[in-house]
Phi, psi and omega in degrees: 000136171325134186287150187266097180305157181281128166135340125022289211079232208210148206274348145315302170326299196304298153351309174294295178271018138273346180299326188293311188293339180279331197273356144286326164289327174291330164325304167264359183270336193285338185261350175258343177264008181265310179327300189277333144351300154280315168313271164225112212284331186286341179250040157258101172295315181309345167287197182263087188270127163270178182264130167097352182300141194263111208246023184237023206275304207228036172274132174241337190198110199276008199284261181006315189268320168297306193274016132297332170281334165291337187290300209292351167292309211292317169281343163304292176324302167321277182301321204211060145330127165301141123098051176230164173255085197258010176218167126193185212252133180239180145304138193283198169283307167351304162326101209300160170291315210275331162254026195264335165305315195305296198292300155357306167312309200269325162287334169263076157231326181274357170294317204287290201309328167273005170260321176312301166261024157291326205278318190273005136275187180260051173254000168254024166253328189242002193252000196287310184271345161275329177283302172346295177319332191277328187288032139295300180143330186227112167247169180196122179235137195257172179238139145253176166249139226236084174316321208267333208219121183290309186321355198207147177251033173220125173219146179233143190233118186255142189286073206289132203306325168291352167233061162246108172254115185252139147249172198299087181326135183302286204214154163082178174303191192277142139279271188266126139228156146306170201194085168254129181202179218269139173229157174287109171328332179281000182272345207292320167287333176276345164243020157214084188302312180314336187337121178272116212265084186318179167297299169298321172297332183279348165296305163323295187317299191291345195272291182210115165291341188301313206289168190236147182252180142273162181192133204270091187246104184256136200229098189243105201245119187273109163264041165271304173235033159060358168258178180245148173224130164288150178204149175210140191220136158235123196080225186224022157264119200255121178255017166186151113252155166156160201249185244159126196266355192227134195286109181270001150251118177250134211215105177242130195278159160266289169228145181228142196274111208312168211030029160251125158340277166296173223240135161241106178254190216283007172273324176305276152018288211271344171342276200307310211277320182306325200269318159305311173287335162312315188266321176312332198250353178291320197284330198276337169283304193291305169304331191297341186286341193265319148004283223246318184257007153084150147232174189196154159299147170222130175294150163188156202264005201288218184225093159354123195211081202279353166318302196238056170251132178244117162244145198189159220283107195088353182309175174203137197267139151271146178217136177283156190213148202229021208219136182239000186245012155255157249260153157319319175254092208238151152288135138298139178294121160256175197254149161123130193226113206302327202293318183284005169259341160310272173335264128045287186270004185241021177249332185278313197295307181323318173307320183268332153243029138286326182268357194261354184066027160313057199057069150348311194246012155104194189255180181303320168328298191277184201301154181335104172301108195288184187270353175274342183274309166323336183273332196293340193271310183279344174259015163225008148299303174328301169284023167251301185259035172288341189260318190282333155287339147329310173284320175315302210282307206267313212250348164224340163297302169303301165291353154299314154269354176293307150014273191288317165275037178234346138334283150337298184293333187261018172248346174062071178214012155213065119099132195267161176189170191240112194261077199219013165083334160299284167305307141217158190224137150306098187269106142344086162267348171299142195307359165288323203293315203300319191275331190252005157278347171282334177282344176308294183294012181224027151270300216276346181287320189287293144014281190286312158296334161291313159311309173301343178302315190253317200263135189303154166318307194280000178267311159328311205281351206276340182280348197240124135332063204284354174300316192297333199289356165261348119325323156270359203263302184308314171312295194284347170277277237100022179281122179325122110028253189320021177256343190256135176318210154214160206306301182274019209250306185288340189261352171287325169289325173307315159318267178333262126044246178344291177317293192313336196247349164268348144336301174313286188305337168288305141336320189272340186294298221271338160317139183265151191281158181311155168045047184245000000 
């Protein structure tokens, strides 16, 4: 058996604290299968599932399942754009001032390198079905180090909430969660080759490889040696371990309600109006069907039995009549009235796709958007979902690139460094981060136009650093670096500049005057 990293303990121990982590995932699961039930019903897992089963059966009104999917573009698209550079690695606070240009400098060549292989991986593939997890309320995607495909040091698996075991943080983000799930024996060695393999299990294997067992993969932070350890448990066996200075299973929430673990996102939130809207439109298709297909009356001379009378679109009620002079056939009046389920339900759908953040910038129909009102609509996207976009960056961004830039390093394709806000820190490149440097910058324009108003230019230059202001003006736009000079960079063309015009001048001196 695999040795127990120290600080652990003993696989009863370990044991011991999944059992705590299921009984908190049983607690919520009756409340995450009704939510993705309605929502988005193809990724609920949690029942007993087959391939191709058909999991939308008592779905009637899709405003939920479209706008979950859209929440998760929207914030995918915000945060983390494909094949875009939506971060870089900058100098920490640590960092002296004077050697923070320098550094900088040095970092993005190693920014280009986590983009290359981020962008030539399977992370916009998995991160897609994860944020889906978030409008749930919790997603989670694991980091690997990526064996199979050179183009990339990264491979990623996103964690579907039904085999998401959280335990419960002292404080701050998920630290320790569990991963229970079903594997083929014969995958076991191929997805943990070191795997210390028992005698019964290795029967299994060699019998059928086919067959699938659980298996316990716990990404557990030892607050003995400050690391993270992986444990893979079958039974009451430990087949594999080992650690990590950085958390590679990550679990980030939308909003959270004090003392829960998991996440409550805008499906949960949105529960009561989705289920309403829902039923509204089941009751409103079943009347429009007795509408258009009518019930009728029938004579009959039998013995009336309202027990096994079906009304229903075309149906025909028999009723006795002793009167030979009414018609055979008659339409039942029906009752019920659709404006008011019209009305009803088209306040609820506004509703629900507002919580899903569900075309922000209005629909395709209206009218044009100039590009100052789209920014005024994304920064006031920003200010609705500010505190749980907020929660992104920290709970998922962040240990996410660190993730990957330990990765990196340990593959020796970037320079060692530390992502811990000393050393290097993560600068927000994404058009959200982009929607909140604008408003910087069109505070600091209002700033300046307001002064020139009152302070003469040569007074204006001696109070505003006006040198400094095309560097900061390039930063909060989002403008290459490398397009703006640097300090010494700029005073060496100033120097150039000056020679050239005193050349000039010295030239124009050395002319001889007309008619001489």
């Amino acid at each position: 058996m695999a040795d127990i990293p120290k600080g652990l303990g003993s696989i009863a121990k370990l044991l011991k604290r999944f059992s705590a982590a299921e009984g908190r995932y049983n607690i919520w699961r009756s409340l995450h299968q009704e939510a993705m039930d309605y929502s988005t019903p193809q990724r609920e897992t949690f029942t007993i599932q087959t391939e191709g089963q058909r999991k939308n059966h008592f779905i009637f009104d899709s405003t939920a399942e479209e706008g979950i999917e859209q929440f998760a573009s929207r914030i995918q698209s915000s945060l983390m754009p494909s094949w875009q550079q939506w971060i870089n690695l900058t100098a920490g606070t640590d960092i002296p001032e004077e050697e923070k240009e320098a550094t900088d400098k040095a970092l993005k060549q190693s920014t280009d390198v986590f983009f290359a292989n981020l962008n030539h991986s399977n992370f916009d593939t998995e991160i897609t079905p994860s944020l889906i997890d978030l409008g749930i309320g919790t997603g989670a995607i694991l980091v690997e180090e990526n064996d199979f495909n050179e183009s990339s040091a990264f491979s990623f698996t996103n964690i579907p909430l039904a085999e998401l075991y959280i335990e419960k943080p002292a404080r701050g983000s998920v630290k320790s969660v569990w991963r229970k799930q079903k594997v083929e024996v014969g995958n076991i060695e191929v997805t943990w080759p070191d795997a210390d393999i028992p005698a019964e299990l290795q029967k299994m294997i060699d019998k059928d490889p086919n067959a699938e067992v659980d298996i316990l993969n716990g990404f557990l932070f030892n607050s003995t040696t400050k690391l993270y350890d992986q444990v893979v448990i079958w039974q009451k066996h430990l087949l594999f371990t080992q650690s990590f200075e950085t958390k590679r299973l990550i679990v980030f929430r939308w909003s959270l309600t004090p003392g829960e673990a998991y996440g409550r996102g805008p499906a949960i939130k949105k529960l009561p109006d989705i289920r309403t809207a829902n039923k509204i439109v089941e009751l409103t298709l079943g009347n429009a069907a007795l509408q258009m297909s009518g019930v009728y009356t029938g004579r009959s001379d039998g013995i009336f039995n309202p027990n096994t009378v079906r009304i229903a679109p075309g149906a025909i009620i028999p009723v006795g009549s002793n009167e030979t002079s009414n018609p055979s056939l008659r339409p039942l009046p029906l009752s019920g009235n659709l404006n008011i389920a019209d009305n009803m339900l088209e306040g609820m759908r506004e509703s629900i796709r507002k919580a899903f953040f569900a075309s922000p910038l209005g629909e395709f129909s209206d009218p044009v958007r100039s590009a100052t009102e789209q920014s005024i609509r994304n920064q006031e996207f920003l200010k609705q979902s500010g505190a749980s976009i907020g929660r992104q960056k920290t709970e998922l961004i962040e240990p996410l690139v660190a993730a990957c830039v330990d990765i990196l390093i340990s593959r020796g394709k970037i320079p060692q460094l530390k992502v811990d806000g000393k050393e290097v820190t993560i600068k927000q490149n994404s058009p959200l981060a982009n929607a909140e440097d604008l408003e910087t910058f069109q505070n600091t324009n209002l700033w300046l136009s307001t002064l020139a108003q009152y302070i003469p230019p040569e007074v204006l230059a001696l109070k505003v650093k006006i040198e400094e202001l095309p560097a900061k003006f390039a930063a909060q736009l989002g403008v290459d670096p490398t397009l703006v000079r640097s300090d010494a960079e700029a005073q060496k063309v100033g120097q150039q500049v000056t020679e050239a015009a005193g050349q000039q001048l010295q030239g124009g001196a050395n002319e001889p005057e007309p008619g001489v």
